[in-house]
C-alpha positions, 0 to 999 in steps of 0.5 A: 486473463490477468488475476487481480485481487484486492485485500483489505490487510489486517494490522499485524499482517505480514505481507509474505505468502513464506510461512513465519511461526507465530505470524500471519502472512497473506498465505492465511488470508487469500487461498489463490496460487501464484499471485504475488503483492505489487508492494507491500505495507508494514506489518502494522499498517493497514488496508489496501493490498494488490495481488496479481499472477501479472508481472508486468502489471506488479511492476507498474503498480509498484514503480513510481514512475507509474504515477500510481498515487497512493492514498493513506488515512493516517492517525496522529498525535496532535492536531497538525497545524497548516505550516506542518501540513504545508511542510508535508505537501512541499516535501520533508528533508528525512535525512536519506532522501527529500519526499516529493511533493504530495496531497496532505491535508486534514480530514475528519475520522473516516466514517466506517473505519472498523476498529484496530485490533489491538487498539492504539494507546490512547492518552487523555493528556494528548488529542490525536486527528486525521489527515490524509496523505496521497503519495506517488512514492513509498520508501520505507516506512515513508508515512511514518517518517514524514508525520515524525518530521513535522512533529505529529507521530503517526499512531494508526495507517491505514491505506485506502486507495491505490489508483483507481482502486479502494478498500470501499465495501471490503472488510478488514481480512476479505479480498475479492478477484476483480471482474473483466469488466472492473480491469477493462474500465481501469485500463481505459482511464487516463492514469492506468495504462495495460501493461505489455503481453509479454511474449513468454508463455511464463509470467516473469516478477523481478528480482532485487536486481531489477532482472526478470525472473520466471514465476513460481511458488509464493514464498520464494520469490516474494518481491525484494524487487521493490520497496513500498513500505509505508 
């Protein structure tokens, strides 16, 4: 049956399994064959990951025309006022592309969260506060470029949800491999439905044209298929 693992990604992490010297990629952290990231997060965002050996399920995840909404605790400098958060639910115009609209809203600083390492640079002369964005897109360094726009900069990421999943009891560093019955229970809900079998005794990932390719080694068919920088 169909892997899926659920990492909780440290600050710093690459999200690869092809060595780099003098970083850590997900190879470090989760010791399973033939798993590959649906969708990536920047190396210094934080959270939430999902790795599966399924190809037609990693495309899903990744796609946003899945309506796979992405929920992300995000830190920032200053304390956004309701024009700025009602100019992000709206959409913001990032120059390349206007972002759909979205769930934006502030929140109060996550009970739990554990602290990054290494610590964000804090200014006494200038507050920070927490909203809480839910995205079904995620273009490079989307976030980021979203807070910037409306005028509060982002200082810390962290992505919490993914569909119908969350980082709820896992530790920055930990993954765990979803149980049948955690896959059956996603698969029956209203917003996730399972993926085609495909036909194929070899699990095919796509490539940077959108064309199926067969499944091998982590490293060397890391996806460029998609991009899910945020």
């Amino acid at each position: 049956m169909t892997r899926v693992v659920l990492l909780n990604k440290p600050f710093g992490v690459l999200t690869q399994f092809r060595p780099v010297p003098g970083r850590t990629t997900l190879a470090d952290l989760v010791p399973l064959p033939d798993i590959y990231p649906a969708g990536r997060l920047d190396a210094d965002s934080e959270g939430l990951l999902i790795l599966t050996d399924d190809g037609a399920l990693q495309a899903r995840i990744s796609d946003p025309r899945h309506k796979w909404e992405k929920t992300y605790w995000v830190q920032v400098e200053g304390v956004p006022d309701r024009p700025a958060l009602e100019a992000l639910a709206r959409g913001v115009d990032l120059g390349d592309f206007r972002t759909a609209p979205c769930r934006a809203g502030p929140i109060g600083e996550p009970a739990g969260l554990w602290p990054r390492n290494p610590p964000i640079r804090h200014r006494v002369s200038i507050p920070t506060s927490w909203i809480e964005i839910g995205l079904r897109e995620g273009k490079n360094r989307q976030v980021r470029r979203m807070t910037a726009k409306v005028g509060f900069p982002t200082l810390r990421l962290v992505r919490w949800r993914i569909g119908p999943w969350s980082l709820e009891g896992l530790p920055p560093g930990q993954w765990r491999v979803l149980s049948d019955a955690e896959l059956t229970m996603a698969w029956a809900g209203e917003e996730i439905r399972r993926p085609p079998v495909n036909p194929s005794p070899r699990r095919t990932l796509l490539d940077g044209t959108g064309r199926a390719r067969a499944a091998g080694r982590p490293g060397n068919q890391i996806h460029r298929y998609r991009k899910d920088h945020t």
